[in-house]
C-alpha positions as CSV (number, residue, x, y, z in Angstrom):
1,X,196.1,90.9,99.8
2,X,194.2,93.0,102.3
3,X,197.9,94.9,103.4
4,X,198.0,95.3,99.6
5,X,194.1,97.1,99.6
6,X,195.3,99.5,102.7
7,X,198.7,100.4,100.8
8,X,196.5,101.3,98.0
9,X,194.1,103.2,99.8
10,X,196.8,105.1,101.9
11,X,198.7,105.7,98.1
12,X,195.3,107.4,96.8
13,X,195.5,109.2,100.0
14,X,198.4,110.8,99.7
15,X,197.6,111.6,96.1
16,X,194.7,113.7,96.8
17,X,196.7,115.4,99.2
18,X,199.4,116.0,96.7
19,X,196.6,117.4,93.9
20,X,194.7,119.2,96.7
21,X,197.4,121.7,96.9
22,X,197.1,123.2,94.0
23,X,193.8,124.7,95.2
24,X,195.6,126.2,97.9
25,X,196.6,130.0,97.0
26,X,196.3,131.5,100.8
27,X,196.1,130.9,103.8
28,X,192.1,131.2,104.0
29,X,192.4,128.1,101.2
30,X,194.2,126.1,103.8
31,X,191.8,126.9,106.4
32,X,189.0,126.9,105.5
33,X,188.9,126.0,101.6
34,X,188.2,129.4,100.7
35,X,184.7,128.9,101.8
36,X,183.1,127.5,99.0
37,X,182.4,123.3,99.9
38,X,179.0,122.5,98.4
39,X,176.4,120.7,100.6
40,X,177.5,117.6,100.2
41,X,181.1,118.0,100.7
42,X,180.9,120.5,104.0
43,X,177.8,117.5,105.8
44,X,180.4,114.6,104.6
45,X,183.2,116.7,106.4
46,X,181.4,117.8,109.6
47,X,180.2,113.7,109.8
48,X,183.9,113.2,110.2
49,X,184.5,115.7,113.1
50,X,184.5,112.6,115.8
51,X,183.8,109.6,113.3
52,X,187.2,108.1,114.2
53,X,189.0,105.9,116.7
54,X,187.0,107.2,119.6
55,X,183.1,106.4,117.9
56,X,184.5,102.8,116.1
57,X,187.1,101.6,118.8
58,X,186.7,103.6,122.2
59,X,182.7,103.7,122.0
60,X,182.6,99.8,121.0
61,X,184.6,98.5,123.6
62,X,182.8,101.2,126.5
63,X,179.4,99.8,125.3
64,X,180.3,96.0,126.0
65,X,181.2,97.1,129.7
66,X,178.6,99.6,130.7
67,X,175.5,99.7,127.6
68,X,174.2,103.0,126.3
69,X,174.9,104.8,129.1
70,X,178.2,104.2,128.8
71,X,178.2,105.8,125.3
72,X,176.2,108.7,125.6
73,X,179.1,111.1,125.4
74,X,179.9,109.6,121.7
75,X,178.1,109.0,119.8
76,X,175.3,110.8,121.4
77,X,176.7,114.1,122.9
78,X,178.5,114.5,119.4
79,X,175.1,114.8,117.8
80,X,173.4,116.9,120.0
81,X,176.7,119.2,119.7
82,X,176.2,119.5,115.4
83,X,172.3,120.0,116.3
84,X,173.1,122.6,119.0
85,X,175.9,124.5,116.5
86,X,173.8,124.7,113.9
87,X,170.7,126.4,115.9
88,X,173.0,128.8,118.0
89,X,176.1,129.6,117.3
90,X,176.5,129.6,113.3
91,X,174.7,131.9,112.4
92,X,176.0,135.0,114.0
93,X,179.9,133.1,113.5
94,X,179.7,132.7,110.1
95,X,178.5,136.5,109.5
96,X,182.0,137.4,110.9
97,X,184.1,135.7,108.3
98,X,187.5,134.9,109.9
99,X,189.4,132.5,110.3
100,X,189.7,130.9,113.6
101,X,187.5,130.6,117.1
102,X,190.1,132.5,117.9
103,X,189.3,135.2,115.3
104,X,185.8,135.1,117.3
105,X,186.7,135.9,120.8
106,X,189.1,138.7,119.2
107,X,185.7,140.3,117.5
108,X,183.7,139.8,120.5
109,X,186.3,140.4,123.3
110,X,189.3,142.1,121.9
111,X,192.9,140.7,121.2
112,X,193.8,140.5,124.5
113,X,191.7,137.6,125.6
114,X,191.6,136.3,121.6
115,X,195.2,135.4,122.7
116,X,194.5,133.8,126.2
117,X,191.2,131.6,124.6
118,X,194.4,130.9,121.9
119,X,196.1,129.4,124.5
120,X,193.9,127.4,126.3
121,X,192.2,125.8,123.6
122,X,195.5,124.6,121.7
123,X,196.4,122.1,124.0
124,X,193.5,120.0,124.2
125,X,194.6,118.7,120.1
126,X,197.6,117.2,121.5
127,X,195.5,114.5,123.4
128,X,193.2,114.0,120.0
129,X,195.7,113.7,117.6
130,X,197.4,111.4,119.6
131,X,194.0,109.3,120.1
132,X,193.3,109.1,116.8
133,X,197.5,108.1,115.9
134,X,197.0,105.1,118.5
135,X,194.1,104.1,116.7
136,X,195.6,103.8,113.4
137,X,198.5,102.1,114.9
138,X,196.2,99.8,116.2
139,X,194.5,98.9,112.5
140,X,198.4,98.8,110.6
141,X,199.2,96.7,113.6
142,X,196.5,94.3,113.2
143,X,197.5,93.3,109.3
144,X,201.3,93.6,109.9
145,X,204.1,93.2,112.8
146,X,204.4,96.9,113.8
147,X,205.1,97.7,117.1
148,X,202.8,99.9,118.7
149,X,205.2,103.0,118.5
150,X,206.5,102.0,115.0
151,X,202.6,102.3,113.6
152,X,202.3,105.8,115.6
153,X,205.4,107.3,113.8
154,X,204.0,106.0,110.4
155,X,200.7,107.1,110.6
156,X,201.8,110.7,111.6
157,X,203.9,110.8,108.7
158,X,200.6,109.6,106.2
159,X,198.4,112.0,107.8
160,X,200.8,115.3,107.9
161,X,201.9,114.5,104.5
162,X,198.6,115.5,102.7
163,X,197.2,117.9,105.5
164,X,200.5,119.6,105.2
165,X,200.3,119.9,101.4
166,X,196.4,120.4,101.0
167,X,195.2,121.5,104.4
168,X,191.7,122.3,104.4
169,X,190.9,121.5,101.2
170,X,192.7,117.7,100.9
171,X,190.5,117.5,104.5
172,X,187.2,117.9,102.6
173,X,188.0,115.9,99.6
174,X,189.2,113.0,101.7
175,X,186.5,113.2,104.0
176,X,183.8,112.8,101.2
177,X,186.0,110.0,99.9
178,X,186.5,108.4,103.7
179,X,182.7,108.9,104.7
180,X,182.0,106.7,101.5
181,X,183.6,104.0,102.5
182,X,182.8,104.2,106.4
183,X,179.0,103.8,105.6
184,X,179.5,100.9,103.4
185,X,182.4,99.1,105.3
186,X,180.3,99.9,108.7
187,X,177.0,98.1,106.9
188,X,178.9,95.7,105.6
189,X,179.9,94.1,108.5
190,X,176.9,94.9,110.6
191,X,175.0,92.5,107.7
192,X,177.2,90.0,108.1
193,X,177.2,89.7,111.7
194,X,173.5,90.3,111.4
195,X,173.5,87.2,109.3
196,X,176.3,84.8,111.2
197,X,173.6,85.4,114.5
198,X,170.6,84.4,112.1
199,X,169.0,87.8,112.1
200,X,168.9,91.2,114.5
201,X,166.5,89.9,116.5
202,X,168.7,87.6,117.6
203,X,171.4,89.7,119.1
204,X,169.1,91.6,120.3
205,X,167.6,88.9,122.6
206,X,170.5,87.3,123.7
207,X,171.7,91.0,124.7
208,X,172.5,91.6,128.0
209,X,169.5,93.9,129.7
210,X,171.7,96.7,130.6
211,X,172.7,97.0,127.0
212,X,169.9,99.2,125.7
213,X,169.3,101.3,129.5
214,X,169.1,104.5,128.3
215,X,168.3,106.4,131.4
216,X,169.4,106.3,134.3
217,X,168.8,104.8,137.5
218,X,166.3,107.3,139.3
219,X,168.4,108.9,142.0
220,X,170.4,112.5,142.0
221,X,173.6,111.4,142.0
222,X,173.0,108.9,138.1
223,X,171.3,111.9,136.6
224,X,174.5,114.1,137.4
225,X,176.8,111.8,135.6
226,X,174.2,111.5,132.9
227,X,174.1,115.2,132.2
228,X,177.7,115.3,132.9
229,X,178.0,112.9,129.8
230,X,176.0,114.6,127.7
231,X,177.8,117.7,128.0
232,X,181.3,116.5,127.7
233,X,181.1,116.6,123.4
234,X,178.0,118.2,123.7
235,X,178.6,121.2,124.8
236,X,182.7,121.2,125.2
237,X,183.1,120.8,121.6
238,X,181.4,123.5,120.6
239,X,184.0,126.3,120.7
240,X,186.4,124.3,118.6
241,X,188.4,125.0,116.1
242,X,188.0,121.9,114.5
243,X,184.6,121.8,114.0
244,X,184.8,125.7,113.3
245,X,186.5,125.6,110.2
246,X,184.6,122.6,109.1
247,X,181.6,124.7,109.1
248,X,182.7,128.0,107.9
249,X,184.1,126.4,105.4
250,X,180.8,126.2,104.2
251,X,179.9,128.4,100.6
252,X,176.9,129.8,102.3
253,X,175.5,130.4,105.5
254,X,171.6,128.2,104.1
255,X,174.9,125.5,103.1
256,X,176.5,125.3,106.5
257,X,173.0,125.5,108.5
258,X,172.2,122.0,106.5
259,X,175.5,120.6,107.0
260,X,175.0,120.6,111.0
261,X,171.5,119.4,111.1
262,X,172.7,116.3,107.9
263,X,175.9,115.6,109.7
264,X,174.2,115.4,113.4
265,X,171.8,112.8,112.0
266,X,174.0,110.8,110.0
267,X,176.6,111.2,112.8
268,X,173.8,109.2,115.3
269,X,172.4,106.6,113.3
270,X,176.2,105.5,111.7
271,X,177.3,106.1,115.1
272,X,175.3,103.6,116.7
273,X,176.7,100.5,114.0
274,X,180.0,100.1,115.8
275,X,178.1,99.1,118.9
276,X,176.0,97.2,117.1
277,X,178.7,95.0,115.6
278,X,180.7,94.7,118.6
279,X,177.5,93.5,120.6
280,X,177.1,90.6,117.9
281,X,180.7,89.6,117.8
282,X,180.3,89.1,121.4
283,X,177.6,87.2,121.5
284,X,178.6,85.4,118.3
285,X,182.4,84.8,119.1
286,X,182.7,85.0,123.0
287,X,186.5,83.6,122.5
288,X,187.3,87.2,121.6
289,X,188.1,87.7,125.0
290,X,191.3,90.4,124.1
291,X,193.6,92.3,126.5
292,X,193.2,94.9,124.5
293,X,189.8,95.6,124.4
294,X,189.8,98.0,121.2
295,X,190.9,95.6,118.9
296,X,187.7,93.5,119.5
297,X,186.5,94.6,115.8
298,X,189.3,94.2,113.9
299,X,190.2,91.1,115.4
300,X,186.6,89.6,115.1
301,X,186.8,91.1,111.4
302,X,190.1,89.1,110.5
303,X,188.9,86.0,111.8
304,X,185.6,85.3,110.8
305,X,185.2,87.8,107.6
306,X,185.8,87.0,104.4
307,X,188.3,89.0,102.5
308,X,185.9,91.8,100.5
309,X,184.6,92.5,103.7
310,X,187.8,92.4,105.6
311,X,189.1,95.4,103.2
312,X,185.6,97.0,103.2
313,X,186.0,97.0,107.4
314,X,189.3,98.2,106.9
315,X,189.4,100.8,104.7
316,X,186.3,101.9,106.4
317,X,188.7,101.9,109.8
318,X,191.7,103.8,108.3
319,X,188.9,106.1,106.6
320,X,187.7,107.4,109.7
321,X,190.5,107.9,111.6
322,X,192.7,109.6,109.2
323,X,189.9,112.0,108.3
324,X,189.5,113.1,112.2
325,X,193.7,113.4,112.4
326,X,193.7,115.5,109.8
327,X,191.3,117.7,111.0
328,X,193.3,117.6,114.9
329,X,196.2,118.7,113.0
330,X,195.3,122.0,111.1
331,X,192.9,123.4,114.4
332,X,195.8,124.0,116.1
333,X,198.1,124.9,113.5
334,X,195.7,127.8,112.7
335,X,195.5,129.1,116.4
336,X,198.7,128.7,116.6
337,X,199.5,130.9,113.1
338,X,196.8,133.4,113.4
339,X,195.8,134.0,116.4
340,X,199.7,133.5,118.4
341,X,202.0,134.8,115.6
342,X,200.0,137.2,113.5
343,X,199.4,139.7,116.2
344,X,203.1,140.0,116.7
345,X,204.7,139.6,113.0
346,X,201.6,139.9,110.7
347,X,203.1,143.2,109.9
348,X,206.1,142.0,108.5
349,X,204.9,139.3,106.6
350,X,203.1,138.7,103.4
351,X,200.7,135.8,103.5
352,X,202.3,133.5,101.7
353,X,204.5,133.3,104.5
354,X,201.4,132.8,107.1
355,X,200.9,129.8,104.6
356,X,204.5,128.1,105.2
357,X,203.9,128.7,108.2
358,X,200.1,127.5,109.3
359,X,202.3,124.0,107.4
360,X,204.9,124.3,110.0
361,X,202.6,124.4,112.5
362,X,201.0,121.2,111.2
363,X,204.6,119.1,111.5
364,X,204.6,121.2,115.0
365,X,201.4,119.9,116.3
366,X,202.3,116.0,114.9
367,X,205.6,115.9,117.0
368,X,203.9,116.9,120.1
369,X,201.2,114.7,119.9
370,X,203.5,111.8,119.3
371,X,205.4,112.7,122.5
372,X,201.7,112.3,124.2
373,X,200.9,108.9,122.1
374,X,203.9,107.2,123.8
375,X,202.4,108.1,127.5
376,X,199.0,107.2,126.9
377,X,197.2,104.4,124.8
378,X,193.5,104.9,125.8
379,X,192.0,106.5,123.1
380,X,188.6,107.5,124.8
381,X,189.7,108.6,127.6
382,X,192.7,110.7,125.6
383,X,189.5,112.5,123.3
384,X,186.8,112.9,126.3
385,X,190.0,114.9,127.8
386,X,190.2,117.0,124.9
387,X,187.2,117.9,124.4
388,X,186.4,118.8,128.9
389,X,189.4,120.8,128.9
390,X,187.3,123.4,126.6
391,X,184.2,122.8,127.9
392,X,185.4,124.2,131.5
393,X,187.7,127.0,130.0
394,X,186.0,128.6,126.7
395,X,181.9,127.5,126.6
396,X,180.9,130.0,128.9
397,X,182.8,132.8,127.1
398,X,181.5,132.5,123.9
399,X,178.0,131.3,125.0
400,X,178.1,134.9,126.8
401,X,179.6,136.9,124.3
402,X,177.3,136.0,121.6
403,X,173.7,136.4,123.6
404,X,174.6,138.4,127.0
405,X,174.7,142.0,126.0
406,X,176.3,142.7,129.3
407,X,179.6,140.0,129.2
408,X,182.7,142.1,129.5
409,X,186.1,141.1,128.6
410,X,186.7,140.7,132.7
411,X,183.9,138.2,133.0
412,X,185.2,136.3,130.0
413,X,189.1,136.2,131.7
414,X,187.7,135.1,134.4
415,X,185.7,132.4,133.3
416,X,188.7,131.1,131.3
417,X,190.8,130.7,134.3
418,X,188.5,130.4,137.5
419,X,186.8,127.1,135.5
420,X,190.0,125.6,134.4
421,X,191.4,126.3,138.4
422,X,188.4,124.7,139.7
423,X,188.5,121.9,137.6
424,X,191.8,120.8,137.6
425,X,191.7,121.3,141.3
426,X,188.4,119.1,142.0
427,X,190.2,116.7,139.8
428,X,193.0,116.6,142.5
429,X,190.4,116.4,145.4
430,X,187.7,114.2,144.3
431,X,189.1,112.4,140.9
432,X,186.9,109.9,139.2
433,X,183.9,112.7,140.0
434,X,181.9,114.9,137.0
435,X,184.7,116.8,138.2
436,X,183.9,119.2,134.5
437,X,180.7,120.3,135.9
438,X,182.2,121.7,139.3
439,X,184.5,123.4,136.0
440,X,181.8,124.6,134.5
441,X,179.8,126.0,137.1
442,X,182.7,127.8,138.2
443,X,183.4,129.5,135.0
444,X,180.0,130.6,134.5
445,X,179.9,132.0,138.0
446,X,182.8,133.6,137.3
447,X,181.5,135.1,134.3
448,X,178.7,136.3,136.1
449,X,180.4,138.2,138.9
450,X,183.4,139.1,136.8
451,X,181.0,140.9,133.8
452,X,178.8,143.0,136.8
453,X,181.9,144.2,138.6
454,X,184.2,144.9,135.5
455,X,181.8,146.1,132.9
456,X,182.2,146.5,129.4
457,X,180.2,147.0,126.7
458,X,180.1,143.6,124.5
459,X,178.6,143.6,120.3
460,X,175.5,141.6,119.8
461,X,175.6,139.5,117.3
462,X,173.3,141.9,115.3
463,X,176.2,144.4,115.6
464,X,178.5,141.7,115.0
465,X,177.5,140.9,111.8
C-alpha cells in the first residue's frame, strides 16, 4: 500500500511536469517562469532551495553525533543565506533582469569573466544533484528491493522527466505542492514521536547535554570552525544560480524581497523537525542502531508508524528531495546554455532553439551527476562541497562588484582563481581544516591587490539598474 501512495505521488509528478510545459513559450519561461510566481508560490519555492536529502537525512544523522553544532551549516547557515540575499544582493540583481548569475557578472564585469564565473560555478551541481539522487534512492530503496545504483538511475529519470518538459515553471508548481506535504508529513511524525516518548519534555530530558550546545567551547581555534560553518551555505550559496532564479523568478521586486525573509524563517523552524525526530527515535528506539546512518528516519518510520503516517513521512521525503533535484538540474543547464553557448552561437540561433537546448543541457547535467553518485554516497558531505566550492571562487566577486566602486575586472579574475588555488591546495596540506576560509581569505586578498593594481571602472548598482 505505501509503494502504491509513492507511485501515485511520483505519477501526479510527472503529470504536472507534463501540463507545466505548456506555460513554457521561451526560454526566460523555462528559467525563470517568465517572472510572474505570486508570493506564495516564489516563498514555497525558495523554502525548497536546500529542504532535501541534506536538511531531512544528512542533518539528522550529523545531529545524533555531534548536537547543534554539528548542524549549523544546515539548517542554520541556509537561513541566514535567504535573510542575507534578501537584504543585499536582490535588490540591485533583480533590477538587471537576466537570466543567469552568470548574466550578472557579464553586467558587472564584462563577458570575459561572465564566462570564467560560468565555469567555475557549474561544477559544483554535479555533487548536489548527485546528493540529492542518493537520497531518493535511499527512500525507493527503503519500500522496495532496489539496489542502490538501480534507485539512482530511476530517480534521475522521474526528476529530468518533468524539469525537462516544464523547467522552471513545473519547479514552482511542484514545489508549492511538495512544501505541502513536507510541513505536514514532518509534523506528523514529530507528534507521534512526541507522543510514543509521552510528551517533548521528555525527549528533551533524556537528551544528551551536547545536544542543544549552541556555542562553542571558548577558545580560538572552536570559534573558527564555528564561523567556518556558518559560512559554508551561508555565504557560499549566495552566488548561485539555483537560488537565483528562484528569486528572480519573482513577479516583483516587494514579491521576491518577502519571499527571502518567509522562506528563511520557515526554512529554520521546519528545518529544525528532522533533528527533532531523529533525537526521539533514538531515545525511543535505541535498536535503530543502522550502518547506514541516514536511513535512521525512514527505518524508525516503517517500523513503528502506522500506515497514514508512513505515506505522510514519505511523500513528505520524496517531496523534498525531488523539489531540490529539480532545481540542481536547470542551474546548470542555464549557465551552461546562456552564459557558454550563447556568446558563441546566439547569433545563429533563434530562441526556440536556446530552449531545446537549456532541455539538453538538463539530460546533460543528470548523466554527469550520476557518474558522481556511483563514487560517492555521503550526501552531506557531497552538498557542503557544492556549495564551498563557490563560496572560495565567486562570493568575493560579486560581493565587490555590487558595493566596491573600485573592483576591476582584474581583481574579480583573480579572486576566482587565487581562492580556488589556495583552497584546493590547503586542502592538500592541511585536510580536515576550515580549509574554505584560507579560500576565502585568499580570494578577497586577491581582489583587493588585483582591483588597485589593474584598475577599472566597475557600475554601482545605482548605475546598474
Amino acid at each position: 500500500m505505501l509503494l502504491t501512495a509513492i507511485l501515485i505521488y511520483l505519477a501526479i509528478t510527472l503529470a504536472i511536469g507534463a501540463w507545466s510545459s505548456r506555460l513554457v513559450k521561451n526560454s526566460n519561461d523555462f528559467v525563470l517562469a517568465g517572472r510572474s510566481l505570486p508570493l506564495f508560490l516564489s516563498a514555497s519555492a525558495l523554502f525548497a532551495t536546500w529542504f532535501g536529502s541534506e536538511t531531512i537525512f544528512g542533518a539528522s544523522s550529523v545531529y545524533l553525533e555531534e548536537g547543534l553544532l554539528g548542524v549549523i551549516e544546515d539548517p542554520f547557515g541556509g537561513a541566514l543565506c535567504l535573510i542575507l540575499f534578501g537584504l543585499f544582493f536582490l535588490r540591485p540583481m533583480y533590477r538587471m533582469n537576466v537570466l543567469t548569475i552568470g548574466d550578472v557578472f557579464k553586467k558587472i564585469f564584462g563577458e570575459r569573466l561572465s564566462y570564467f564565473a560560468s565555469i567555475f560555478m557549474i561544477p559544483a551541481y554535479f555533487g548536489y544533484v548527485a546528493a540529492q539522487l542518493i537520497a531518493l534512492s535511499l527512500v525507493l530503496g527503503a519500500v522496495t528491493d532496489l539496489s542502490l545504483m538501480e534507485g539512482v538511475v530511476i530517480s534521475a529519470c522521474i526528476v529530468v522527466f518533468y524539469t525537462f518538459l516544464g523547467g522552471m515553471w513545473a519547479i514552482s508548481i511542484t514545489d508549492f505542492m511538495q512544501t505541502t506535504l513536507i510541513v505536514i508529513g514532518l509534523l506528523a511524525v514529530a507528534y507521534l514521536v512526541a507522543s510514543e516518548a509521552g510528551g517533548v519534555g521528555v525527549i528533551f530530558e533524556k537528551a544528551p547535554p551536547e545536544s542543544f550546545q549552541f556555542f562553542p567551547e571558548p577558545n580560538f581555534a572552536a570559534w573558527i570552525s564555528y564561523f567556518g560553518a556558518w559560512i559554508i551555505l551561508g555565504l557560499g550559496s549566495i552566488p548561485s544560480q539555483d537560488i537565483y532564479q528562484r528569486v528572480m523568478s519573482s513577479k516583483s521586486e516587494k514579491v521576491a524581497v518577502q519571499s527571502t525573509y518567509l522562506a528563511g524563517i520557515f526554512y529554520l523552524t521546519f528545518g529544525l523537525l528532522p533533528l527533532f525526530i531523529a533525537l526521539g527515535a533514538k531515545i525511543l528506539y535505541p535498536e535503530l542502531n543502522l550502518a547506514e546512518k541516514q536511513m535512521l528516519l525512514p527505518a524508525m518510520v516503517l517500523q513503528h508508524a502506522n500506515l497514514p503516517i508512513q505515506v505522510l513521512f514519505f511523500g513528505a521525503l520524496i517531496s523534498a528531495i525531488m523539489s531540490t533535484t529539480s532545481s540542481g538540474l536547470l542551474a546548470p543547464a542555464a549557465i551552461i546554455s546562456e552564459n557558454l553557448i550563447r556568446p558563441y552561437f546566439g547569433k545563429n540561433l533563434k530562441d526556440n532553439h536556446f530552449l531545446w537546448i537549456l532541455r539538453a543541457n538538463v539530460v546533460l547535467v543528470a548523466g554527469i551527476a550520476l557518474l558522481m553518485a556511483s563514487w560517492k554516497s555521503d550526501i552531506y558531505e557531497l552538498v557542503a562541497g557544492a556549495s564551498i566550492l563557490m563560496l572560495v571562487s565567486l562570493f568575493v566577486p560579486l560581493t565587490a562588484g555590487l558595493y566596491w566602486k573600485k573592483a576591476s575586472p582584474s581583481g574579480a579574475f583573480l579572486a576566482l582563481f587565487v581562492g580556488t588555488a589556495a583552497y584546493l591546495v590547503a586542502e592538500m596540506l592541511v585536510p580536515n581544516q576550515e580549509t574554505h576560509l584560507i579560500g576565502l581569505f585568499a580570494s578577497a586578498l586577491a581582489m583587493g591587490v588585483g582591483s588597485y593594481i589593474f584598475p577599472t571602472k566597475t557600475l554601482t548598482p545605482d548605475e546598474l539598474s
